[in-house]
C-alpha positions in Angstrom: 6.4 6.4 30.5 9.4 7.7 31.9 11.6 10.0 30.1 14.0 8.2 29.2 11.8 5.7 27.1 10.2 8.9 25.6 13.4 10.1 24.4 14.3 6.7 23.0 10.4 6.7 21.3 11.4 10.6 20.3 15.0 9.1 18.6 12.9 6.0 17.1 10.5 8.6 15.6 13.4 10.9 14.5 14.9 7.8 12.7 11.4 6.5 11.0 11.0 10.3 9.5 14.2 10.3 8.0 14.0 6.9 6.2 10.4 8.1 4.8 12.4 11.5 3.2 14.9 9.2 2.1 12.6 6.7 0.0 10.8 9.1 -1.4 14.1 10.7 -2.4 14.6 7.5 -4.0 11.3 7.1 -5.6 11.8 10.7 -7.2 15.2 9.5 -8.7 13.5 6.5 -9.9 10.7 8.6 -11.5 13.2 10.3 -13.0 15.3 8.0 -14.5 12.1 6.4 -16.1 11.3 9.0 -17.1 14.4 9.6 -19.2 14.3 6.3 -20.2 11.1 5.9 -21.6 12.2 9.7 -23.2 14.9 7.6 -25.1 12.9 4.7 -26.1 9.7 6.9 -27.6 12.3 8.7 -29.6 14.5 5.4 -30.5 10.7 3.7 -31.3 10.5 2.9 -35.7 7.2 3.4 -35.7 4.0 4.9 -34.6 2.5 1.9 -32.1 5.7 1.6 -31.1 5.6 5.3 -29.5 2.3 5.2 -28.8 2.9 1.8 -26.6 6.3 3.4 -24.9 4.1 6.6 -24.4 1.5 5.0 -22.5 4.2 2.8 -20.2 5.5 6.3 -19.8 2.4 7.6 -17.8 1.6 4.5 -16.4 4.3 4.6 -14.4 4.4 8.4 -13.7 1.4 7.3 -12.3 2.5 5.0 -9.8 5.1 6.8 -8.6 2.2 9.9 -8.4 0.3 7.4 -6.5 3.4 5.9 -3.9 4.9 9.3 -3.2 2.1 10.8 -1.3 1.7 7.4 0.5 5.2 8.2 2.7 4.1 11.7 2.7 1.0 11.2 4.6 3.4 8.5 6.8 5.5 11.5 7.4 2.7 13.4 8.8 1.5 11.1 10.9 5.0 10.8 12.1 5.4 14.4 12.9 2.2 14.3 14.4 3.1 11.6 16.8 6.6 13.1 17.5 4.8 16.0 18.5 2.4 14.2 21.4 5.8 12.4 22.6 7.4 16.1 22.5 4.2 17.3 24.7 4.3 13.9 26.9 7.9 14.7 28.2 7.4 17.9 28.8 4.9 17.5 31.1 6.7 14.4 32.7 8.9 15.1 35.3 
């Protein structure tokens, strides 16, 4: 590869990594504002099935998001990873 289409691959990278930190910001805010939401509802809930129902949506989906964050985490690595070999290819291309 020449340099120049390693530095565009090093950019392209640069650009995938950021949107991964930015979706997971996301999905943390998401979390979040289930969270809160489901907070409202098990307090707002008449009766005890009620709570217990809104309680167990309430971990269900703390559970997804505990099971989608990690997936851009891992993609991040593997990013970084791959940054890194494009990093080492241009620096030994002249």
């Amino acid at each position: 590869m020449s340099r120049e289409s390693i530095k565009n691959a090093i950019e392209r990278v640069k650009n995938d990594i950021a949107k991964k930190r930015a979706e997971i910001a996301s999905l943390r805010a998401q979390k979040s504002a289930d969270s809160a939401r489901y907070t409202a509802q098990i307090s707002n809930a008449r009766d005890a099935t009620a709570k217990a129902n809104y309680r167990r949506q309430k971990a269900d989906s703390a559970a997804g998001y505990a099971r989608r964050i990690p997936v851009h985490q891992n993609s991040i690595a593997g990013l970084q990873q791959y940054l890194a070999q494009l990093r080492a290819e241009l620096a030994q291309t002249k």
